[in-house]
C-alpha positions in Angstrom: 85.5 -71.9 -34.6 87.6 -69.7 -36.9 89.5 -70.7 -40.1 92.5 -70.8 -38.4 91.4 -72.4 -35.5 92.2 -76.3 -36.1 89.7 -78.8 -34.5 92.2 -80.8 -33.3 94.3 -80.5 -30.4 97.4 -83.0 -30.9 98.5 -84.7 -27.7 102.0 -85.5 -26.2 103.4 -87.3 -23.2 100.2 -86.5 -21.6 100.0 -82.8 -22.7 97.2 -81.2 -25.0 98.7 -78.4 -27.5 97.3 -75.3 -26.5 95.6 -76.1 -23.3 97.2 -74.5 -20.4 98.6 -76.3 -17.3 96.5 -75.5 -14.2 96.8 -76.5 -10.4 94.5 -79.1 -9.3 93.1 -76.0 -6.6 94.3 -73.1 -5.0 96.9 -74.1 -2.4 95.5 -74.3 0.9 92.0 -74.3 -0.2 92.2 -78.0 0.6 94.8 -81.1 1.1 96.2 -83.1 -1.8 99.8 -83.5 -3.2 101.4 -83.9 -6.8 98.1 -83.0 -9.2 97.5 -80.7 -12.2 94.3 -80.1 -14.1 93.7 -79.4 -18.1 90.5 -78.7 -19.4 90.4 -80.3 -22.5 87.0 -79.6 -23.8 83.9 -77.0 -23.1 81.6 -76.0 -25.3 78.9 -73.3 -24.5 76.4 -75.2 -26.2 76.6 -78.3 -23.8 76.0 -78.2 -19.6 79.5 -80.9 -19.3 83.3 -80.1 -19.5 86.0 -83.1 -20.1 88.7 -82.5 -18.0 92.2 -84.5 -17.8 94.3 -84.8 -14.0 97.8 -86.2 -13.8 99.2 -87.0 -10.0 103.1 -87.7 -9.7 103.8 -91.1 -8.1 102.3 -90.6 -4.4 100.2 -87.8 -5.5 96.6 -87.9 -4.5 93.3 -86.0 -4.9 91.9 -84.1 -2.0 89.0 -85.9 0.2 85.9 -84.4 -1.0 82.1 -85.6 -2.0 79.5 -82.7 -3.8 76.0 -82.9 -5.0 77.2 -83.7 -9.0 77.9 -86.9 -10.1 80.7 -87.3 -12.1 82.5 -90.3 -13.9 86.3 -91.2 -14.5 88.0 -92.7 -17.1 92.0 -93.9 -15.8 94.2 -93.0 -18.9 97.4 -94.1 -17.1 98.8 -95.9 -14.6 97.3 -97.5 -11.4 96.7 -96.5 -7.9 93.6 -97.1 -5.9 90.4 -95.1 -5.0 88.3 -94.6 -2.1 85.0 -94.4 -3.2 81.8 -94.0 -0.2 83.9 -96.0 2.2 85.3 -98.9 0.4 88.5 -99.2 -1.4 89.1 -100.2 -5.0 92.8 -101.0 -7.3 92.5 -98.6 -10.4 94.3 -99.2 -13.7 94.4 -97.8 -17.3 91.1 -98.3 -19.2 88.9 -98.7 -15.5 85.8 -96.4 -15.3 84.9 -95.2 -11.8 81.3 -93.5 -11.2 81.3 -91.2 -8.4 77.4 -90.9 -7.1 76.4 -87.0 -5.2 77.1 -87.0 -1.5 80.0 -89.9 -1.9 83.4 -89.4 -0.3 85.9 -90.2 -2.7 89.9 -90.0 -3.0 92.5 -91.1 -5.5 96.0 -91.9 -5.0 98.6 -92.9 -7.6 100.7 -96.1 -6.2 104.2 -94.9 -5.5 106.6 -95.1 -8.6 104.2 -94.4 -11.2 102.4 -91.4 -12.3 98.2 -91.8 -12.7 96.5 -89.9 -15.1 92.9 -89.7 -15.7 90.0 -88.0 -17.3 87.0 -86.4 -15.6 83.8 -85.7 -16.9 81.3 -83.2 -15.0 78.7 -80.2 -15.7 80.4 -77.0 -16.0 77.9 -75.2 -13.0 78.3 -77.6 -10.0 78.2 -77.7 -6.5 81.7 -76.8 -4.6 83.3 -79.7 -2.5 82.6 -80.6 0.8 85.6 -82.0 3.5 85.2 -83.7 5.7 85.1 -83.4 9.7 87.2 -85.3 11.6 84.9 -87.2 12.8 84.0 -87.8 9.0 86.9 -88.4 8.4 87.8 -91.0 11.2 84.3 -92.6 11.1 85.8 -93.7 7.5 89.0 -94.1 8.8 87.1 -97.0 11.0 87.2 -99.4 8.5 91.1 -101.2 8.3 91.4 -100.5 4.4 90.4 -97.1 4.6 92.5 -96.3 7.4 95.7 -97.6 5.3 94.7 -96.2 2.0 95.1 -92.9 4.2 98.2 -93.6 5.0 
């Protein structure tokens, strides 16, 4: 870090100074609605990044699992995840572990924005989607199906 390089990064209705605004993916690459991505911390001396995604009220995270495991910390708001087949409420403070090979998917509850912190290695695996028939074999279960809307 240079002199003039400060340490600190000063935050602000849910913006870092200095960290850019990214999309959650490149469009088309997959489906999800309403979410941005900042990377708030890598360090070449360390294998993880800390990274911070904010969904508008009935945004929600693409369908995916990977090989990495990753864990989330909710920093705002409430909504609900789908994690492996079963559905859970999420709210500020919760911690949600996401085990390799696990379908997950998170949705901000409508009228509220949900904001959350990610923490994964910098190299990983790309996401999978799901086939259909993935995707309706967890769509079999009645909770799943309306947490998909």
């Amino acid at each position: 870090m240079s002199e003039t390089t400060s340490p600190v990064r000063h935050f602000s209705d849910y913006r870092w100074e200095n960290t850019d605004l990214l999309a959650y993916k490149e469009e088309g690459a997959a489906p999800f609605h309403a979410i941005t991505r900042q990377t708030l911390f890598r360090h070449p001396g360390m294998k993880g990044e800390l990274r911070y995604f904010e969904m508008a009220p009935n945004g929600y995270s693409t369908l995916e699992r990977h090989e990495h495991v990753h864990a989330v910390l909710i920093l705002r708001g409430h909504g609900q995840v789908m994690v492996g087949g079963k559905v859970f409420d999420i709210a500020q403070n919760d911690l949600v572990t996401i085990d390799p090979m696990t379908w997950h998917q998170f949705r901000a509850n409508a009228g509220e924005a949900m904001g959350f912190l990610c923490m994964v290695d910098v190299e990983r695996d790309k996401p999978q989607l799901p086939s259909e028939a993935e995707r309706a074999a967890l769509a079999s279960d009645p909770a799943v199906a309306k947490f998909f809307g």
